[in-house]
C-alpha positions in Angstrom: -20.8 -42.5 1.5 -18.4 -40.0 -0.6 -15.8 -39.7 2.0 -13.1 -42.3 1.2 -11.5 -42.8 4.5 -9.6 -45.9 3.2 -7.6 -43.9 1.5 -7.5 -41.2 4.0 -6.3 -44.0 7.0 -3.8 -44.9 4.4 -2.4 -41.3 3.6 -2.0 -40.9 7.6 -0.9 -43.8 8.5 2.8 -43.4 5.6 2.7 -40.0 6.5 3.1 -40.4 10.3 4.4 -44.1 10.7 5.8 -44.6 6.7 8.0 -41.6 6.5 11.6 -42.1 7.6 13.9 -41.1 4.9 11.1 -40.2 2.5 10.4 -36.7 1.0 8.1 -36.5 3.3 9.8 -36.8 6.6 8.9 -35.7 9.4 10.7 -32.8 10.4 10.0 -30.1 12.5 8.2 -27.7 9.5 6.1 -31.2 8.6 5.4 -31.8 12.2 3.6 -28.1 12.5 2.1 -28.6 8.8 0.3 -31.9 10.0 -0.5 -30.4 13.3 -2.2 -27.5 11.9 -4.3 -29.6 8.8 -5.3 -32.3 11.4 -6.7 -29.4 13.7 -8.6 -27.6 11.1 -9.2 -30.2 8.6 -11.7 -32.3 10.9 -13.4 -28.7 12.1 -13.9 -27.7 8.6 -15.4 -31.2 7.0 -18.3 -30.7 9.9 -18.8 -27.6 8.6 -19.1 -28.8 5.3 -21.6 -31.8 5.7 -23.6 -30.3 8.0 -24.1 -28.1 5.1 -24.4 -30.6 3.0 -26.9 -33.0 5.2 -29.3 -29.5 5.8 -29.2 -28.9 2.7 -31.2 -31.8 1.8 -33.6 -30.5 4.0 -33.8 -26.9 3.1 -33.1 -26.9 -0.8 -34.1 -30.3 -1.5 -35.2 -29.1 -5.4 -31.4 -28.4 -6.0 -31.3 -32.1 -7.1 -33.5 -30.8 -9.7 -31.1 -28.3 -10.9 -30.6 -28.8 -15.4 -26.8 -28.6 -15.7 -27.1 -27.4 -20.0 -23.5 -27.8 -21.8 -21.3 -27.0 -18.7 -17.6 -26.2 -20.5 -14.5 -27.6 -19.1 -11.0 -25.5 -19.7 -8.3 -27.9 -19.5 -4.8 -28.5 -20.3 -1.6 -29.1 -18.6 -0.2 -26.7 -15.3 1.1 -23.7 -16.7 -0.6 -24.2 -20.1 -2.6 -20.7 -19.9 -5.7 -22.6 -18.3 -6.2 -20.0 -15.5 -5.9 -16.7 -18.2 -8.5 -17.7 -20.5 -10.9 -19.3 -17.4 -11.3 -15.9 -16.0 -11.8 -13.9 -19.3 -14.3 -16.3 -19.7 -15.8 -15.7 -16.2 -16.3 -12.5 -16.5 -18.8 -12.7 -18.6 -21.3 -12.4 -15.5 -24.5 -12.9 -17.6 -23.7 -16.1 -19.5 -21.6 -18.1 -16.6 -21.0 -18.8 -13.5 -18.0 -20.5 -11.5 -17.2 -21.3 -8.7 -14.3 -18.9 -6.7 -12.0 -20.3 -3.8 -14.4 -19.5 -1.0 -16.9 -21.1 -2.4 -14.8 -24.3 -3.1 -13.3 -24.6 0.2 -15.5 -22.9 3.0 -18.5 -23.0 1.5 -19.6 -25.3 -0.8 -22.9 -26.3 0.5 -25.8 -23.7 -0.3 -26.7 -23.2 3.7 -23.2 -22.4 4.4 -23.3 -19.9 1.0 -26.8 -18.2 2.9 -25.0 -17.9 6.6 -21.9 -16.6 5.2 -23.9 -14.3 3.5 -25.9 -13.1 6.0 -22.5 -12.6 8.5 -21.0 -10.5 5.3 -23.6 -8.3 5.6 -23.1 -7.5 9.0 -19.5 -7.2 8.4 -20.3 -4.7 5.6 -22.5 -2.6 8.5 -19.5 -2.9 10.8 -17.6 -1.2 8.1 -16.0 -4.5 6.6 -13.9 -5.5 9.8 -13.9 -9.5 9.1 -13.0 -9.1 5.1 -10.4 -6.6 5.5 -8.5 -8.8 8.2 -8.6 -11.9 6.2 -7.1 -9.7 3.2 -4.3 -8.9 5.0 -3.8 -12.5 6.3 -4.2 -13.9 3.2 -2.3 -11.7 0.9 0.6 -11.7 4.2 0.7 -15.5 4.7 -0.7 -17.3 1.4 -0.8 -15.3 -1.4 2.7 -13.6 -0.7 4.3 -17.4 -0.8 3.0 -18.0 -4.5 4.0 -16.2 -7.2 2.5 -18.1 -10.0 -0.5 -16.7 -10.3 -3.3 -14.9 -7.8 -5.2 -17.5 -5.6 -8.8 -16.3 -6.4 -10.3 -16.7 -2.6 -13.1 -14.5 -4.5 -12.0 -15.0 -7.9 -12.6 -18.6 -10.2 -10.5 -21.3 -8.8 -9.9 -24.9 -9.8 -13.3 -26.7 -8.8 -11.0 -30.0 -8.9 -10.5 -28.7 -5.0 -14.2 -29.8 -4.4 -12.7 -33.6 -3.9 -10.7 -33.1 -0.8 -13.8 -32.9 0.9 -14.2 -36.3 0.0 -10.3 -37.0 0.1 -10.0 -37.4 -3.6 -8.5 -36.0 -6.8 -5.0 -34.2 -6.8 -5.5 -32.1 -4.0 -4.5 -35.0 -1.5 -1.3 -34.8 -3.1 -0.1 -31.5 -2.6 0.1 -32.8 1.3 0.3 -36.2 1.2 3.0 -37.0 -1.7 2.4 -41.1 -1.1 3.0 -42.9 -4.6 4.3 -46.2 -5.5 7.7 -46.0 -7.0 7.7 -44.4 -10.6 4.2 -44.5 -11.1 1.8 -41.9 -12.5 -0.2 -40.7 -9.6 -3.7 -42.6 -9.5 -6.2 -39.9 -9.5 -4.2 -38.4 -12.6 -5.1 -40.8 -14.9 -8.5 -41.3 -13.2 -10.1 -42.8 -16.8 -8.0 -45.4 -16.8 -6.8 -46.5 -13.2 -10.7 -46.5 -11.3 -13.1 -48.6 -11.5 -16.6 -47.4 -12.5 -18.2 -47.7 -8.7 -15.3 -45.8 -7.8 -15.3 -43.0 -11.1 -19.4 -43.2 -10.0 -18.6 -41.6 -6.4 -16.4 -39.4 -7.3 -18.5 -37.2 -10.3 -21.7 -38.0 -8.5 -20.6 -35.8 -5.8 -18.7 -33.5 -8.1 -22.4 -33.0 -10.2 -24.2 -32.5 -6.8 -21.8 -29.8 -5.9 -22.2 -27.9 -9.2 -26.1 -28.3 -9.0 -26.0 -27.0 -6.1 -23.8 -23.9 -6.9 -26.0 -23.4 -10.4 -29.3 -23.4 -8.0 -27.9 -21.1 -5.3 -26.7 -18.3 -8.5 -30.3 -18.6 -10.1 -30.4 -21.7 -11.8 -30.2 -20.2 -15.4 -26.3 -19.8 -16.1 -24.1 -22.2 -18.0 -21.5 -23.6 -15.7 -17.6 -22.8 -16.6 -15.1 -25.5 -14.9 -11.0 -24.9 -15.0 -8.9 -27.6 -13.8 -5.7 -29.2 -15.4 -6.3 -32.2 -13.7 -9.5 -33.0 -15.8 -7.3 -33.6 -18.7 -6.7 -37.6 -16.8 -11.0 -37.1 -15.9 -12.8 -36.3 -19.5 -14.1 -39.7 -20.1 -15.8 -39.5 -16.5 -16.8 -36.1 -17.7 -18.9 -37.2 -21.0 -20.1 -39.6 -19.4 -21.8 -37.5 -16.2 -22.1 -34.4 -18.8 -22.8 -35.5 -22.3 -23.4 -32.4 -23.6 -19.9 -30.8 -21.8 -18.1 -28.7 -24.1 -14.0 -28.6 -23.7 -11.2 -26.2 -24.4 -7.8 -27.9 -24.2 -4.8 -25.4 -23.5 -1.4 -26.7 -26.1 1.8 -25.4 -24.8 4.8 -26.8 -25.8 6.5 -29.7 -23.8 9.2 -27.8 -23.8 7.9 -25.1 -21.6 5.3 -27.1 -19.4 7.8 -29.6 -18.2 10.1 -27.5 -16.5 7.7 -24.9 -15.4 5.3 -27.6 -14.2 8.1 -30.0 -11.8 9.1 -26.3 -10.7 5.2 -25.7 -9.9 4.9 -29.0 -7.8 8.7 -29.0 -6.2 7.1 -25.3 -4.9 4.0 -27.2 -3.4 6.1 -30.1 -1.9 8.5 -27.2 0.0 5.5 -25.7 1.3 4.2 -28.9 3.5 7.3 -31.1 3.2 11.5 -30.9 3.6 12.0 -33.0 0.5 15.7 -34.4 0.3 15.8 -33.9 -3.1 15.4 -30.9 -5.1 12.8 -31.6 -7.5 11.2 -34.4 -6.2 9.0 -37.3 -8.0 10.3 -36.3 -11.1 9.3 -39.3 -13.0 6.3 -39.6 -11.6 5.6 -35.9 -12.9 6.7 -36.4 -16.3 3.9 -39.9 -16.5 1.2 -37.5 -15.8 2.0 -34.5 -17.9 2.3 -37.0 -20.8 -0.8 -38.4 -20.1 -2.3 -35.0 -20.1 -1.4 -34.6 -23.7 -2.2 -37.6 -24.8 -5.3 -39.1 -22.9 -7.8 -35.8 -24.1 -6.6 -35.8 -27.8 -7.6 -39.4 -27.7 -10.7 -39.2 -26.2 -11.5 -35.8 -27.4 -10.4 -35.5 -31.1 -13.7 -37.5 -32.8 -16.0 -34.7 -30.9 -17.0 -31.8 -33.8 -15.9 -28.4 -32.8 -19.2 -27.1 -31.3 -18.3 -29.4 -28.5 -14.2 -29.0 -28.0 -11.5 -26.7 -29.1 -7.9 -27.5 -29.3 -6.3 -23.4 -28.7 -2.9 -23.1 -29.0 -0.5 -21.2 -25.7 1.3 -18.8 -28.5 -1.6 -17.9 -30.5 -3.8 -17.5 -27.3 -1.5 -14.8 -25.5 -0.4 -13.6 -29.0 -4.0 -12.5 -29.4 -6.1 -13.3 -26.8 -9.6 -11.2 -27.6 -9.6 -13.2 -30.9 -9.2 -16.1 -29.5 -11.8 -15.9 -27.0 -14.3 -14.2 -29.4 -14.0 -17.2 -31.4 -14.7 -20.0 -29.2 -18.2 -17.7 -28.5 -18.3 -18.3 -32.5 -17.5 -21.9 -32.5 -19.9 -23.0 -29.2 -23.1 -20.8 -30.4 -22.6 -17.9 -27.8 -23.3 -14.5 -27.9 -21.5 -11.9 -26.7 -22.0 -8.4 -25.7 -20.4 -5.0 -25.7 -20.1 -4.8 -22.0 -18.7 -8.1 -22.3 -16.1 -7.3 -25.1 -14.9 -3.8 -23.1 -14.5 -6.2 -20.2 -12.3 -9.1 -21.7 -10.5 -5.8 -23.3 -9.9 -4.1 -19.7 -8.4 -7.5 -18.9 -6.1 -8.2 -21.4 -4.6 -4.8 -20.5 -4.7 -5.3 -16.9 -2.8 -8.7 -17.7 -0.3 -7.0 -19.7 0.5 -4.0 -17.3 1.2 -7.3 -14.7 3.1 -9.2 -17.3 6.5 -10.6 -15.9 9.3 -12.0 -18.8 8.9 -16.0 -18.4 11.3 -17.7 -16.4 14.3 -20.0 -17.3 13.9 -23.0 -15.5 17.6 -25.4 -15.0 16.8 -28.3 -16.6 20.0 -29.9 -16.4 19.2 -29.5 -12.3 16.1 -31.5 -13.1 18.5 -34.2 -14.8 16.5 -33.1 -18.1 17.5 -31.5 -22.0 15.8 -30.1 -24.3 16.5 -33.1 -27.2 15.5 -35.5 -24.2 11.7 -34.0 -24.1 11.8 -33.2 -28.3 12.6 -37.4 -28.5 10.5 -38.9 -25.4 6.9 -36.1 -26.6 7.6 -36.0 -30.2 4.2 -38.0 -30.7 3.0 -34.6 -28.6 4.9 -32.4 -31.0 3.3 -34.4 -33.8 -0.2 -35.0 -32.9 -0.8 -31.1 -31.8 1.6 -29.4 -34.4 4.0 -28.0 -32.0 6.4 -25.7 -33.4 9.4 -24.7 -31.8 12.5 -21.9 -32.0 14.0 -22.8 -29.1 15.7 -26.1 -30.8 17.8 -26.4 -33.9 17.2 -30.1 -34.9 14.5 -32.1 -36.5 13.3 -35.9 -35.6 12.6 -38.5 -38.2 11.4 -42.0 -37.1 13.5 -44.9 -38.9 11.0 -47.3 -39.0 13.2 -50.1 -39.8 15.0 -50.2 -36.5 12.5 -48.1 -34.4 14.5 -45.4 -33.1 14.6 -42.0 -33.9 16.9 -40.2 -35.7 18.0 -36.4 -34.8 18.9 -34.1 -38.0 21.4 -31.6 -37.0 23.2 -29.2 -38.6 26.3 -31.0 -38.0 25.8 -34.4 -37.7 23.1 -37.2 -37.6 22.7 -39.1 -34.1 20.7 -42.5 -33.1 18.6 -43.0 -29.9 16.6 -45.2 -28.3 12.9 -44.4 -27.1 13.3 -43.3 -23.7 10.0 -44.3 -22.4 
C-alpha cells in the first residue's frame, strides 16, 4: 500500500491533541483550516484511487508506458525553477508535464477521460463550470499568492503527486510537525529513508508519470519541476537512470531570505504561528542541503545528462540559455518553438516586478552570517556577489575563517 497512514495518524494526532503553545495552535482560523481539509481531503483521495484501482482495469498497458530521459528542473524555492520549467513546456511537441489539475484532481487516467468528457459539455453550455472556478480561484487562491501564478492549467510542481500518499513536502505546508532543529525528513529524502521506504515513494511517483505519458500519447519526453527534488536525486537515478537535470544557482544571499519569507507565507495561511518567521533553523538545514546534496551527487554526471545554470545569467539572457541546454541534451528546436519561448520572455518582462528586500535582521540573520556559514556554496558554485564588500579566507591553522575588510580583519567561528 502507498498510503502511509502511520505518518498521517501521527500528523493528526500533534496537530489536534500535540498543539498547545506550538505554531500550530489551534485557534479559531486553524480550527476552520482542519475542518475544511478533513472534509474534502477524505472525499477527494476516493476520488483519486478509485481512479487509480479502475485504471488497472481499463488501461492496464500504461504499466508498459517507456519513460526515455525524463528531465528534472531543480534548485532551491525562489531560484528561477518555475521560469525556465515553463519556457521549457511550451515546447508542446517535445514535452509534456503535468499542470495543477492534473496533479491534484486528476491524476489517474479515468478521472483525466471523465473530466474530459464533463469539459466538453461545459464548453456546449457555453463554459459555465470553467468560468466559475476562475473567478473562485483567481478570488480566493490565486489573489492570496503573489509569488508567482498557481498553474491550475499551467505546469506545476509534480512533487504534489505525494500527498496523495501523505508524503513529500506537501504535508508540511499543513502539518508543520518536526523535531526540534532538525532538517525536515522528506527534505533530505537520500539520506534520512530507508530503501523500502525511498522504494514506495518513486514507485508510485513512476506509475503516476507512466500514466500521464500514456494518457498524452505515449511519445513525449517527460519534463518534472520541483525544488524539493534537490533532497530526492539519488532516488531519482536510481528509478530514472537515464534522467537528465537542470540545477537552478542563485545566491544564498537571495534564496534565504526570499525562501523563510515563502514558507512563513505558507505557515500564515493554515496556521497563527507565534513567531514571525517560524522554523527558521530548520529552513536554513534544508536549503543548505539543497545546495550541497545535488552538487555532490550530481557533479561526476557529463553534461548531456545535467546542467549547473546560473539565476543572473539565466534572467540576464534567458533565450540563450534555454537554447543551449537544447544544445547540450541533443534536442532540436523549432521556429514555432523559438517565437514561443520569445513571446514569453516578453510577456515575463511586461509582468516583471523590482525584487523585494526582505528584513533579515527580523529573521535574526546578516548578510556576513550567510557569506561565513555557505561559503563552501559560494565556493563550490562560483557565486559572485555585489551586494557585500568583504572577502573570506579560511586559516587553516586554527579553522576559522577570516573576513577581509576594507577596514579591518575579524575572526569567527563556523556557525554550523
Amino acid at each position: 500500500m502507498f498510503f502511509d497512514f502511520k505518518l498521517s495518524l501521527k500528523h493528526s494526532y500533534h496537530a489536534l491533541f500535540k498543539a498547545n503553545h506550538t505554531n500550530y495552535a489551534l485557534k479559531p482560523k486553524r480550527i476552520l483550516v482542519l475542518f475544511i481539509f478533513y472534509f474534502f481531503f477524505p472525499i477527494l483521495e476516493l476520488f483519486t484511487w478509485t481512479g487509480f484501482f479502475l485504471d488497472e482495469i481499463f488501461f492496464p498497458n500504461y504499466k508498459k508506458q517507456n519513460l526515455k530521459s525524463p528531465i528534472f528542473v531543480i534548485g532551491n524555492y525562489r531560484s528561477g525553477t518555475t521560469f525556465l520549467h515553463r519556457l521549457l513546456a511550451i515546447d508542446y511537441k517535445q514535452f509534456t508535464s503535468m499542470s495543477g489539475w492534473e496533479i491534484i484532481i486528476a491524476a489517474s487516467i479515468t478521472q483525466r477521460k471523465l473530466l474530459k468528457f464533463f469539459g466538453i459539455i461545459d464548453r456546449v453550455m457555453g463554459n459555465p463550470i470553467l468560468r466559475t472556478f476562475d473567478f473562485l480561484w483567481g478570488k480566493y487562491v490565486q489573489g492570496e499568492v503573489n509569488f508567482h501564478k498557481l498553474g491550475v492549467r499551467e505546469p506545476e510542481e509534480d512533487e504534489s503527486l505525494f500527498a496523495h500518499i501523505w508524503s513529500g513536502i506537501i504535508p508540511w505546508n499543513l502539518f508543520p510537525i518536526m523535531e526540534k532543529d532538525r532538517t525536515p525528513s522528506f527534505a533530505t529524502f537520500d539520506k534520512w529513508f530507508s530503501e523500502k521506504e525511498k522504494s514506495r515513494v518513486m514507485t508510485f511517483y513512476k506509475l503516476c508519470l507512466q500514466r500521464h505519458v500514456y494518457y498524452h500519447g505515449g511519445k513525449k519526453i517527460y519534463l518534472s519541476k520541483s525544488p524539493s527534488f534537490s533532497g530526492n536525486v539519488e532516488a531519482i537515478l536510481k528509478t530514472f537512470p537515464d534522467a537528465k537535470f537542470v540545477y537552478l544557482i542563485r545566491s544564498p544571499l537571495e534564496v534565504i531570505p526570499s525562501s523563510i519569507n515563502l514558507w512563513s507565507f505558507k505557515w500564515r495561511l493554515t496556521c497563527d504561528p507565534k513567531e514571525e518567521y517560524p522554523f527558521k533553523e530548520n529552513l536554513l538545514k534544508m536549503i543548505k542541503y539543497w545546495y550541497t546534496h545535488p552538487w555532490e551527487v550530481l557533479k561526476g554526471l557529463p553534461p548531456s545528462q545535467v546542467q549547473f545554470v546560473h539565476y543572473d545569467k539565466f534572467v540576464r539572457d534567458p533565450f540563450n540559455t534555454v537554447t543551449s541546454l537544447y544544445t547540450e541534451f541533443g534536442l532540436k528546436t523549432s521556429k514555432i518553438y523559438l517565437k514561443r519561448i520569445e513571446r514569453e520572455i516578453r510577456l515575463q518582462n511586461r509582468n516583471y516586478r523590482p525584487k523585494q528586500n526582505y528584513p533579515l535582521h527580523k529573521m535574526g540573520l546578516s548578510k556576513l552570517w550567510i557569506w561565513v556559514t555557505f561559503q563552501d556554496v559560494f565556493r563550490k558554485y562560483q557565486i559572485e556577489s555585489a551586494r557585500i564588500h568583504f572577502s573570506i579566507k579560511l586559516n587553516k591553522r586554527v579553522n576559522q575563517p577570516i573576513i577581509f575588510t576594507k577596514t579591518r580583519t575579524i575572526r569567527l567561528g563556523f556557525l554550523n
